[in-house]
N, C-alpha and C positions, 0 to 999 in steps of 0.2 A: 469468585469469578465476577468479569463486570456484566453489569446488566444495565439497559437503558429502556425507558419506555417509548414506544414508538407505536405511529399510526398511519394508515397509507397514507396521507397528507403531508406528513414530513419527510416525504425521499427527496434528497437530495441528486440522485439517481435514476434514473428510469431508462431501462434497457428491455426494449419489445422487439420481437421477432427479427430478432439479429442473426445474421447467415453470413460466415465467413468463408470463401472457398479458395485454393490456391491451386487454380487448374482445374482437374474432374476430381482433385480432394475436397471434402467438405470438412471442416473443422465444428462449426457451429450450424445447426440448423432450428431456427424458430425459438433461438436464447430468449428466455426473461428475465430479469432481477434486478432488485433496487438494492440500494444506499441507503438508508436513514440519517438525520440527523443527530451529531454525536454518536453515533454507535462507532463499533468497528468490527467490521465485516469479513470473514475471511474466506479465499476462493482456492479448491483442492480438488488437487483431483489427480488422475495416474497420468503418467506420460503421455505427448500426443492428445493430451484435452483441449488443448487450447487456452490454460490458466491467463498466461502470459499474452498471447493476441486478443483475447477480452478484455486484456490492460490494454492495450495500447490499441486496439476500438475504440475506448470509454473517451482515452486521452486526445486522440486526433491524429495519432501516428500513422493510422489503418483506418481506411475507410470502406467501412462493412459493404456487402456485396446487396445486402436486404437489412430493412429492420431500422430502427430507429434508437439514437441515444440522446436521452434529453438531459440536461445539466440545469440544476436549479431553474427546470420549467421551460426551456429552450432546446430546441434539437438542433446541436452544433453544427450538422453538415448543412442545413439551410441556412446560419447566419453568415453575413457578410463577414469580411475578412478581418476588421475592424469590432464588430462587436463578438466575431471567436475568441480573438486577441484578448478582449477583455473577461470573457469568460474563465477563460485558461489559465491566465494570472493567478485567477483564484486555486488553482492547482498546486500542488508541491508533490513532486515524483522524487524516489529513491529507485534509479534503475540496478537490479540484481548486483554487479559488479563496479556500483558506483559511478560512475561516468564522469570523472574528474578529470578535469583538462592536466596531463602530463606537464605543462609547459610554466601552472601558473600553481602559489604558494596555493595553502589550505585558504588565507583571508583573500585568494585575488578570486579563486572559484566560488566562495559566497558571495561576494563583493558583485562581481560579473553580471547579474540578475538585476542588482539593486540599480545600476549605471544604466543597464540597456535596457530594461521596464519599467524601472520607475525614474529613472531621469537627475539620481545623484547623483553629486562630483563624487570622487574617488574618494578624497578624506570623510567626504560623510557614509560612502558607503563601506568604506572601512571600519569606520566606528563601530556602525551596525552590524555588519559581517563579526567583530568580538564578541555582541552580544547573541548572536546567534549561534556562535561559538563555544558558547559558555551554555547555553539552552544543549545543546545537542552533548553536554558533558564532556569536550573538549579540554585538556589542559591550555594555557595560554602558550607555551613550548612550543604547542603543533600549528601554531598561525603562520610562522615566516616559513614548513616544512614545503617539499614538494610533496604529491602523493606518492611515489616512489619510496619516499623512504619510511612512511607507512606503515601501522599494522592493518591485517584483514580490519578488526574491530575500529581503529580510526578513520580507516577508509569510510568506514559504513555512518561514523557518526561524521563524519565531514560532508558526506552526501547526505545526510540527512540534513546538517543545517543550512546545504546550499536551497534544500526543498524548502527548508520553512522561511526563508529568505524574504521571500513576498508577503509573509502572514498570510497564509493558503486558506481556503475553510473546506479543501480536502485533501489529504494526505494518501498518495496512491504509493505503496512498498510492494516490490518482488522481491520475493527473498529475501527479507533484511537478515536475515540471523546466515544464511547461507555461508558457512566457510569459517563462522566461530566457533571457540571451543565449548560447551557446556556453561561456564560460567559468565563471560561474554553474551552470549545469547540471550541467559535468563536478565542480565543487568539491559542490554540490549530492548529489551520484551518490558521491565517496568520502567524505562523511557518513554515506549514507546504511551504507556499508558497516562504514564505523568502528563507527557505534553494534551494528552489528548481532553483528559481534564483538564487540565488547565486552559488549555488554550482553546475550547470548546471545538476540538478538530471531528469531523466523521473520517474518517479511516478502511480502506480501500485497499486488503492484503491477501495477495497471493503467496503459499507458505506451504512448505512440506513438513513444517519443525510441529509434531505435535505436542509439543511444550509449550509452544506460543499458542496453538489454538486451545487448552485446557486454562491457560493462564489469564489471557487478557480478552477473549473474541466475545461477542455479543452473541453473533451470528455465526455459521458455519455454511459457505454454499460450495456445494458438491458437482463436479462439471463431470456426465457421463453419458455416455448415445449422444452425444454433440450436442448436451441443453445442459441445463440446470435440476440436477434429478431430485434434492430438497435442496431447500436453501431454511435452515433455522435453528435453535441452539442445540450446542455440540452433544447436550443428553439425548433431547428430538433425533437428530441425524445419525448418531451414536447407531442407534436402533433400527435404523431404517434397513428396511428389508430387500439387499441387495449384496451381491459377493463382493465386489471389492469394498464396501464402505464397510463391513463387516471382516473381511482381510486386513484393513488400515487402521480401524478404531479398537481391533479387536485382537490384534494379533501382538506377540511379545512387548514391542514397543509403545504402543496402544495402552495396553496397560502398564506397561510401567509409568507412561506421561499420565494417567488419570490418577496412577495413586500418588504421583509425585504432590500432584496439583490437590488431591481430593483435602489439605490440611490447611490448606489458601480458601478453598470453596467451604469449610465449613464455618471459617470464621466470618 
């Protein structure tokens, strides 16, 4: 399993008393948790946690009712429009079901990002859209496809290279493995890892697949009572003294993801 060293000075992230409400529902009350640099983090929890609107908090999509999100030392909803802009750049999102425009091939939805934030012509942003193409383990086949004609697993690595588009230095996934078969998933999960070394990404996953949290995650944060009930590696959490995190990590599934992975974690 991976591991990173890390110290509160290096988050990338800082999420303090975050309160999400939609009406008289509270989703989040009095959230904490950070980011690291190069790690990758992963966010779980039962239906109804709020996984997924604590992504799109972090991102800018939602803006929290309380609380504060600061991004490489800056708390987004105070910056002007102009230097969020540039923050966010620094971003690469893979939404759940991909979010590829129906209308344009797999290289015009890479390409798209590169034209309208970064200001290249079309042939250069094409170029670069193949080699993003070829990052995200694309055949070159699937450049001129629509998404339509698509597998689940292509879908996912085409929105993944529209994410890394920008050369992001955070990598925010819902769901990436969501809707593959077993073996997709795991090829899926050591992509995910690859780029991360390589490309020194911090990493930002909301997941229910516990193959990916035994396989690749640094971290493990548990979202329960509308916070953050631990956030730390997946043996720490494993253990932690609570019914559902003890239902999830412990129950058939549970173990079979730990024994899958326990021949990975001992080398």
């Amino acid at each position: 399993m991976s591991r990173v060293h890390r110290s509160p000075t290096e988050a990338v992230i800082e999420v303090r008393g975050l309160c999400n409400r939609f009406g008289s529902q509270s989703v989040h009350e009095h959230l904490d948790l950070d980011l690291y640099k190069g790690e990758i983090l992963a966010v779980v929890g039962g239906s109804g946690s709020g996984k997924s609107v604590l992504l799109r908090s972090i991102i800018g999509l939602r803006r929290p009712n309380e609380g504060e999100v600061r991004v490489f030392g800056k708390n987004l909803p105070s910056l002007s429009e102009h230097e969020r802009s540039r923050v966010e750049r620094r971003f690469g999102v893979l939404f759940q079901k991909g979010a590829l425009f129906s209308s344009l091939t797999v290289t015009e939805n890479v390409a798209l990002p590169l034209i309208e934030h970064a200001g290249l012509s079309r042939a250069d942003a094409e170029h670069l859209a193949a080699v993003k193409l070829a990052l995200a383990g694309l055949p070159l086949s699937a450049a001129d496809k629509y998404p339509a004609s698509l597998s689940g697993g292509m879908i996912k690595r085409a929105a993944l290279a529209r994410a890394l588009a920008l050369d992001p230095d955070i990598l925010f996934l819902d769901e990436p493995t969501a809707g593959l078969d077993p073996i997709g998933a795991a090829q899926f999960d050591q992509l995910i890892l690859t780029l991360r070394d390589a490309l020194g990404l911090s990493v930002f996953l909301v997941t229910h697949d516990l193959d990916t949290l035994y396989t690749i995650t640094d971290r493990v944060a548990v979202l329960a009572q509308k916070k953050v009930l631990v956030a730390d590696a997946i043996d720490v959490v494993s253990e932690t003294d609570d019914a559902w995190i003890h239902e999830y990590f412990h129950g058939p599934r549970g173990r079979a993801a730990l024994d899958a992975a326990q021949p990975l974690n001992e080398v």
